[in-house]
C-alpha positions as CSV (number, residue, x, y, z in Angstrom):
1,X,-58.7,-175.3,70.9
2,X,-57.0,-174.0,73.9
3,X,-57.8,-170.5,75.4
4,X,-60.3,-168.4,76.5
5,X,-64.4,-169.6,75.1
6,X,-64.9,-167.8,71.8
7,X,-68.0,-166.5,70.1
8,X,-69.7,-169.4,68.2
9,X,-69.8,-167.2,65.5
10,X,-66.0,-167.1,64.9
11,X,-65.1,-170.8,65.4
12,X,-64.8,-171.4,61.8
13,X,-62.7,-168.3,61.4
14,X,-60.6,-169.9,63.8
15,X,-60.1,-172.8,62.1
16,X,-58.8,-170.7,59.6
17,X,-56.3,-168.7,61.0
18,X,-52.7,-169.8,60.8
19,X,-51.8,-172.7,62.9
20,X,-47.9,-172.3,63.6
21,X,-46.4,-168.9,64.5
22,X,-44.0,-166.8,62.1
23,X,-40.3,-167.4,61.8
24,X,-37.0,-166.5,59.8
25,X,-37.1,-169.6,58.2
26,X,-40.7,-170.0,56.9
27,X,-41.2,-165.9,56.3
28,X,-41.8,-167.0,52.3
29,X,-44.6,-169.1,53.2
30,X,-45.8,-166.8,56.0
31,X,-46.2,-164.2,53.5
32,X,-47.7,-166.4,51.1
33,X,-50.3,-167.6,53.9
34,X,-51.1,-163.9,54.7
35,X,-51.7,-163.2,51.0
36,X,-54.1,-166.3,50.9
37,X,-56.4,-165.1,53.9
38,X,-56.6,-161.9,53.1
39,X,-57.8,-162.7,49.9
40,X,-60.3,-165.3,51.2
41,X,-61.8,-162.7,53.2
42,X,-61.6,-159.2,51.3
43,X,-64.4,-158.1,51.7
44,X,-67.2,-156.4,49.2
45,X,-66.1,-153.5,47.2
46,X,-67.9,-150.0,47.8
47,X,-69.2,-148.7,44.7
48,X,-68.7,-145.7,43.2
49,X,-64.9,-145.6,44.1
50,X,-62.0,-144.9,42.2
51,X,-58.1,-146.5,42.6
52,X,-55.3,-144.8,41.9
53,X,-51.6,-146.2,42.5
54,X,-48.9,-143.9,42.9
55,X,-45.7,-143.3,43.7
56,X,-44.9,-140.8,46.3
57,X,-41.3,-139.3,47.5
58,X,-39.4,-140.5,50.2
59,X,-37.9,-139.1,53.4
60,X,-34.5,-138.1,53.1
61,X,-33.2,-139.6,49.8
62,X,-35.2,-143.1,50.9
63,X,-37.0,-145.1,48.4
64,X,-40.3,-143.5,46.6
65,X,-43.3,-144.9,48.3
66,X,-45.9,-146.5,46.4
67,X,-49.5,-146.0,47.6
68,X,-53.3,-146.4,46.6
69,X,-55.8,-144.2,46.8
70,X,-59.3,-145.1,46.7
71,X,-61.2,-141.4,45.8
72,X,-65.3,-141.6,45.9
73,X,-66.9,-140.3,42.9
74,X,-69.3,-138.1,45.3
75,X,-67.6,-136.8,48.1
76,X,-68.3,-135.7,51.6
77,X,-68.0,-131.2,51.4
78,X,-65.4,-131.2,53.8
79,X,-64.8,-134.2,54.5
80,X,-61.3,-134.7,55.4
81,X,-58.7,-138.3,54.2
82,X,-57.4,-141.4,55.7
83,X,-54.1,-142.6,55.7
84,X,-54.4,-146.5,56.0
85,X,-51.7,-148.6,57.4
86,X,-52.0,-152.3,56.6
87,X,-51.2,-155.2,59.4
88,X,-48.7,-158.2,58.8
89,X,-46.8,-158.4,62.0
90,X,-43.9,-155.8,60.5
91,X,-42.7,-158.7,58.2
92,X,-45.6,-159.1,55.7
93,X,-49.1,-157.6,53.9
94,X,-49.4,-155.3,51.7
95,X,-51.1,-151.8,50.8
96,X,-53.5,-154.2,48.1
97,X,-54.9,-156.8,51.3
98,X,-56.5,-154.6,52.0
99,X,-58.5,-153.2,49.1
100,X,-62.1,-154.0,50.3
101,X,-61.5,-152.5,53.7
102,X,-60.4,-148.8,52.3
103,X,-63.0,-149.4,48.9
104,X,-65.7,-150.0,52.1
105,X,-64.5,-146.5,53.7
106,X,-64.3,-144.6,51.3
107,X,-67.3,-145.3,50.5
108,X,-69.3,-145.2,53.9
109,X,-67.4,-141.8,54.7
110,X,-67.3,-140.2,51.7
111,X,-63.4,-139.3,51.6
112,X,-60.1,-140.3,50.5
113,X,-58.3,-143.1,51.8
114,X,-54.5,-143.1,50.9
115,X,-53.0,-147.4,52.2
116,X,-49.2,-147.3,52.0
117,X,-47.2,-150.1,51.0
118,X,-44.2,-149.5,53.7
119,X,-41.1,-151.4,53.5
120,X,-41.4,-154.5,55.5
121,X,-39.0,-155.9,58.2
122,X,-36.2,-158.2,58.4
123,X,-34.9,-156.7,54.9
124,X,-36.2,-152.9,56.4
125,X,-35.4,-152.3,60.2
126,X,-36.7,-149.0,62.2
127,X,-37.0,-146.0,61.4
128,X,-37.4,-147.2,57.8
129,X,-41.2,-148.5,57.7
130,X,-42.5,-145.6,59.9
131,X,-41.0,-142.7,57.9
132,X,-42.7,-144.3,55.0
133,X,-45.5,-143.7,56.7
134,X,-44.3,-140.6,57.4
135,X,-43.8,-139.4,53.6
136,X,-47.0,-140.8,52.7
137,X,-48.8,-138.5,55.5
138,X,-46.8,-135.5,54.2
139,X,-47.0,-136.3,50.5
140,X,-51.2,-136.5,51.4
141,X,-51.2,-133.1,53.7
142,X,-50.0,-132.2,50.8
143,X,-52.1,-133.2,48.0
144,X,-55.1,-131.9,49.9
145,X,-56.0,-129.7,46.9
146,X,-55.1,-131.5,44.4
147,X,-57.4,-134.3,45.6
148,X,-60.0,-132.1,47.8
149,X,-60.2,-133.2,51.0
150,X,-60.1,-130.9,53.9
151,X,-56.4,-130.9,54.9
152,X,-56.8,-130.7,59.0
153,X,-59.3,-133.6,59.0
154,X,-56.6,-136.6,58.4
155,X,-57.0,-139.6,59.9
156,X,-54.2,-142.4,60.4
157,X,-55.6,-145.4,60.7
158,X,-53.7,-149.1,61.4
159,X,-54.4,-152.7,61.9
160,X,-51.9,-154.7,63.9
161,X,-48.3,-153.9,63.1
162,X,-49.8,-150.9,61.1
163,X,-51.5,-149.9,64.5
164,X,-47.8,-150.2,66.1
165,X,-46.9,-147.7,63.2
166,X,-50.2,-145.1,63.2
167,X,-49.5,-144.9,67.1
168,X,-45.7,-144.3,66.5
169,X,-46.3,-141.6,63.6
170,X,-49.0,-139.9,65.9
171,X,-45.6,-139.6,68.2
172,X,-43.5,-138.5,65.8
173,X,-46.3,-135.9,63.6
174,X,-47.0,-134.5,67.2
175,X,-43.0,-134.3,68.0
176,X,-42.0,-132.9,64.3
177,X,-44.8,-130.2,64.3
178,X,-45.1,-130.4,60.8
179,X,-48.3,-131.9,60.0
180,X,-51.9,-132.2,62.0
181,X,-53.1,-135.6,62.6
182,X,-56.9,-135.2,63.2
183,X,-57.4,-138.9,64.7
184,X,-56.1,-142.1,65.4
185,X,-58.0,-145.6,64.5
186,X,-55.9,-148.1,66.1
187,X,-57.3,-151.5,65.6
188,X,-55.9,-154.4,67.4
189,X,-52.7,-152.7,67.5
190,X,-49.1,-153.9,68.4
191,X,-48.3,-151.4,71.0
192,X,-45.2,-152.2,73.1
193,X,-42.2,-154.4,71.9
194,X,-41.6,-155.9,75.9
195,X,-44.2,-158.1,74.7
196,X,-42.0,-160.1,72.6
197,X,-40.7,-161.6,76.1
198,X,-44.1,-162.0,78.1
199,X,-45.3,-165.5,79.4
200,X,-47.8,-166.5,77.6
201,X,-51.9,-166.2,78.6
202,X,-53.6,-169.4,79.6
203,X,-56.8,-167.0,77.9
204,X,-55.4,-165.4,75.5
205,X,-53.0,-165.3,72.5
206,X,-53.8,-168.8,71.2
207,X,-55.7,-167.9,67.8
208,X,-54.7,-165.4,64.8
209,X,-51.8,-164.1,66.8
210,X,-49.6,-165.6,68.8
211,X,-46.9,-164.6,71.2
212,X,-44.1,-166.5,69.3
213,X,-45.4,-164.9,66.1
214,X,-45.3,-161.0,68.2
215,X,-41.7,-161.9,69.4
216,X,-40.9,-162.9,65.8
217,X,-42.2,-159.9,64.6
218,X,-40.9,-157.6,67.0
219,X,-37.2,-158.7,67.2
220,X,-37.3,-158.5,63.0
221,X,-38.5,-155.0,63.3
222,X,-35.9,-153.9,65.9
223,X,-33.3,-156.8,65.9
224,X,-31.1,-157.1,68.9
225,X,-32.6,-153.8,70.3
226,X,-36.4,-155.3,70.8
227,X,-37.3,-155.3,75.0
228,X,-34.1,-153.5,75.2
229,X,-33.5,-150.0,77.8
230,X,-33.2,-147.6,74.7
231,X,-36.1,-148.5,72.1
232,X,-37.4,-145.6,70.5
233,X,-41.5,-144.8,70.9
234,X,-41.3,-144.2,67.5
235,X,-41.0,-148.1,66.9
236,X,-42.8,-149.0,70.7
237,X,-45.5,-145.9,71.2
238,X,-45.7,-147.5,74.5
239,X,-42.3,-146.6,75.4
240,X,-43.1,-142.8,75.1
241,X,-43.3,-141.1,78.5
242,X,-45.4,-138.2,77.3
243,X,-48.4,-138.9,75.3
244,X,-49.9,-135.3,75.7
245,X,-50.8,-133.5,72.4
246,X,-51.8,-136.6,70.3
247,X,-54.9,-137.1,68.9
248,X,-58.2,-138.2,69.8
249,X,-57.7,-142.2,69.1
250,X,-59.7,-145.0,68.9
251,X,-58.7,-148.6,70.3
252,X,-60.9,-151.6,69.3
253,X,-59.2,-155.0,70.1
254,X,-60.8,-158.9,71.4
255,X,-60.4,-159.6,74.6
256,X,-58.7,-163.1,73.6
257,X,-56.3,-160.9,71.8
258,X,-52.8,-161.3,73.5
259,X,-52.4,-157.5,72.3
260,X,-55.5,-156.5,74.8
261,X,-53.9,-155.7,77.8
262,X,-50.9,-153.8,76.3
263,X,-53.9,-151.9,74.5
264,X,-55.9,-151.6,77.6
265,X,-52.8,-149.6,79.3
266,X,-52.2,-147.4,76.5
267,X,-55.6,-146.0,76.1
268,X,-55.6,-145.8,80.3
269,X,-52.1,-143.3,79.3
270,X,-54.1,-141.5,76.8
271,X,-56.6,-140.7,79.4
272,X,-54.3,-139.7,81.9
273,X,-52.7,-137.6,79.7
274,X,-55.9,-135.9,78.7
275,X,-56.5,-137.4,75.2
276,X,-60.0,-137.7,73.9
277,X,-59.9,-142.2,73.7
278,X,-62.6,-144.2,72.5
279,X,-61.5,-148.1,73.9
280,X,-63.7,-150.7,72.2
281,X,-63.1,-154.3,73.9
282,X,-65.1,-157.2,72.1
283,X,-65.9,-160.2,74.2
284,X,-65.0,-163.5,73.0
285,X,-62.9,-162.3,70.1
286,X,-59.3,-162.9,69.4
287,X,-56.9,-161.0,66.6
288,X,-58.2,-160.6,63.4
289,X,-62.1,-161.7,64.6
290,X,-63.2,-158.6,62.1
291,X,-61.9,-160.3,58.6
292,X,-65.1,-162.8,58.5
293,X,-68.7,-162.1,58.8
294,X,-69.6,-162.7,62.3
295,X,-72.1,-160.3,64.5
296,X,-69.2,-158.9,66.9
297,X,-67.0,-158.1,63.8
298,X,-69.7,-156.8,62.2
299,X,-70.1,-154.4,65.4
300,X,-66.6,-153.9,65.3
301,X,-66.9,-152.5,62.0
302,X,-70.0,-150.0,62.6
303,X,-68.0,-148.5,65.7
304,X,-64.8,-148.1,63.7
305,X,-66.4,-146.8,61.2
306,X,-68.7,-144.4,63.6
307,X,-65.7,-143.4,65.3
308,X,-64.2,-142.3,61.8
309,X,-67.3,-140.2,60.9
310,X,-67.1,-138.0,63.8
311,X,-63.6,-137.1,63.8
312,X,-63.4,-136.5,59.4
313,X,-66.9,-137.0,57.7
């Protein structure tokens, strides 16, 4: 295994992560393979939670959006919602991966969580998978009543690609003015499409996600426009020049991650720019390292979720 040492812990999870990086012409089986490890490692339900799928309206005569909402039978008073973004490098996952996660939150915190199942890249380019995200956050500002959760205490949450979109929709909430993001959990996020052309890490990048696999990814999302002068922060949040206004916003990412220095430099903007930024970097870890049962995920996990309970619970 080449790369930086990892934690004993997590050498059998890295035997099981995927050994040949995501392309055009295996994307079925890609897909399929993502599928098959979420589902080895989902992880325990929480109890006491209800799930709910519905479908919610798009932005500007686009597609409804279907979502799931995981509602715990005792809530939190006042506690506010989540609005989960799932990972899969832009071209795969889904809103269901990642039932055990959101069953787990709501659970811990006490509140709704809301995962939408955006439209996924090649077949949906930008804008299209971040305004889905964008009409689920509005459809669940909206539902605040109906579903009684505190309306200013929303939390966008994202994991991998999904970070790439929470980061971008904090962007384009903060730019639209039309609905309050209380904070940002941004875990292992995909932050900057310039990556897609990098030189690969003799440390990291070697296990769960690789640099071929972020240029795939990247280039599917934004085609012939990806590292180019004019992509939009609202695909690349590390193409905005102005990060004042957003959110407080957590970042927790492995230092074997080949997303960790892109992450390191956007939670250095946030502080610069005066945002309130929790950065979390896990020695010995590489993407993913959170899916298994390992000490560090495990601690990944409590600080996430700690992180969560002071901003909505």
């Amino acid at each position: 295994m080449t790369g930086g040492e990892v934690d004993p812990e997590l050498l059998e999870l890295a035997e099981m992560m995927p050994k040949r990086s995501f392309s055009g012409a295996t994307l079925e089986e890609d897909r399929a393979m993502m599928r098959a490890m979420w589902a080895k490692y989902q992880r325990p339900t929480g109890d006491g939670i209800s799930r709910e799928e519905r479908q919610v309206p798009g932005r500007d005569g686009d597609p409804e959006v279907p979502v799931i909402l995981y509602r715990p039978e005792k809530p939190v008073p006042g506690a506010g919602a989540i609005l989960h973004i799932h990972g899969g490098g832009f071209i795969g996952g889904a809103a269901a991966n990642t039932e055990g996660w959101n069953r787990v939150e709501a659970a811990a915190l006490g509140c709704t969580v809301m995962s939408v199942e955006y439209r996924l890249a090649p077949e949906t380019p930008h804008p299209g998978p971040v305004e889905d995200c964008y009409a689920a956050l509005k459809w669940l500002h909206g539902a605040a009543g109906e579903l009684g959760f505190d309306a200013t205490r929303i939390a966008v949450e994202g994991v991998s690609a999904g970070g790439a979109l929470a980061a971008a929709l904090a962007l384009l909430a903060r730019d639209r003015g039309e609905i309050p993001i209380a904070f940002v959990s941004l875990v292992y996020p995909m932050l900057d499409d310039r990556s897609a052309n990098a030189t690969p890490d003799p440390v990291t990048g070697h296990i769960g996600w690789t640099y071929e696999s972020n240029g795939f990814g990247w280039k599917s999302l934004l085609g012939q426009d990806a590292c180019g002068p004019d992509v939009s922060p609202y695909a690349s949040a590390a193409r905005a020049t102005d990060l004042t206004g957003l959110p407080p916003t957590f970042i927790g990412v492995g230092a074997l991650d080949m997303l960790v220095f892109e992450n390191i430099d956007y939670a250095r903007r946030l502080i610069a720019a005066g945002v309130p930024t929790q950065l979390m970097v896990y020695p010995r870890a590489f993407h993913g390292f959170d899916i298994g049962t390992a000490r560090i995920g495990e601690d990944f996990k409590r600080d996430r979720l700690e992180s969560l309970r002071r901003a909505i619970a």
